[in-house]
Phi, psi and omega in degrees: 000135178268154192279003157289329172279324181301295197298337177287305196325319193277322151284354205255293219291342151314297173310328215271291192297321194275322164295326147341296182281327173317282169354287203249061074286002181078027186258164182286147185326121142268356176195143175289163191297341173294272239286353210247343129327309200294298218275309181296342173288000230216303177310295208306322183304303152331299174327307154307296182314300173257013150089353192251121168257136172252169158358280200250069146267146212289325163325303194279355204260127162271330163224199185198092187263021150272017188262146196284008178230179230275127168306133189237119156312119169237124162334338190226154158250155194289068204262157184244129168252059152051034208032047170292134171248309194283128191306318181317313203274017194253333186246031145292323159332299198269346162330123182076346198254097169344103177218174180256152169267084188301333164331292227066042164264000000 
């Protein structure tokens, strides 16, 4: 593995970590959920490639239940679909599951 991949591995998962914490602290956005989707897709893939995860990389994290800023009731819940794009697969997801329909169907 070149130590050129390690070291971008060690920026992205900084940016990666530091834009994280901004978010669910309620402090400002540093990147949008697209670019920081882009850059964590970008990480793991380097990651699978050279076979190396470091420590505090956001791959290894599943949430983050220390954060300062305040928890919101939500009427629906807020389940993750995994960056599903294709409309089929949002509504196989959703079979049986209370949602909202924006369509007007």
């Amino acid at each position: 593995m070149s130590e050129d991949k390690l070291e971008l591995m060690r920026q992205m998962v900084a940016q990666l970590n530091q834009a994280a914490d901004a978010y669910y602290d309620g402090k400002a956005e540093q990147m949008t959920d697209y670019e920081w989707d882009a850059l964590f897709d970008r990480l793991k893939k380097l990651e699978e490639e050279t076979g190396v995860v470091l420590e505090d990389s956001p791959t290894m994290k599943v949430s983050s239940d220390h954060t300062a800023g305040q928890k919101e009731a939500h009427e629906f819940l807020a389940l993750s679909l995994a960056k599903t794009k294709k409309p089929e697969e949002v509504e196989k997801w959703a079979e049986g599951k209370a949602y909202l329909d924006f369509t007007g169907n």
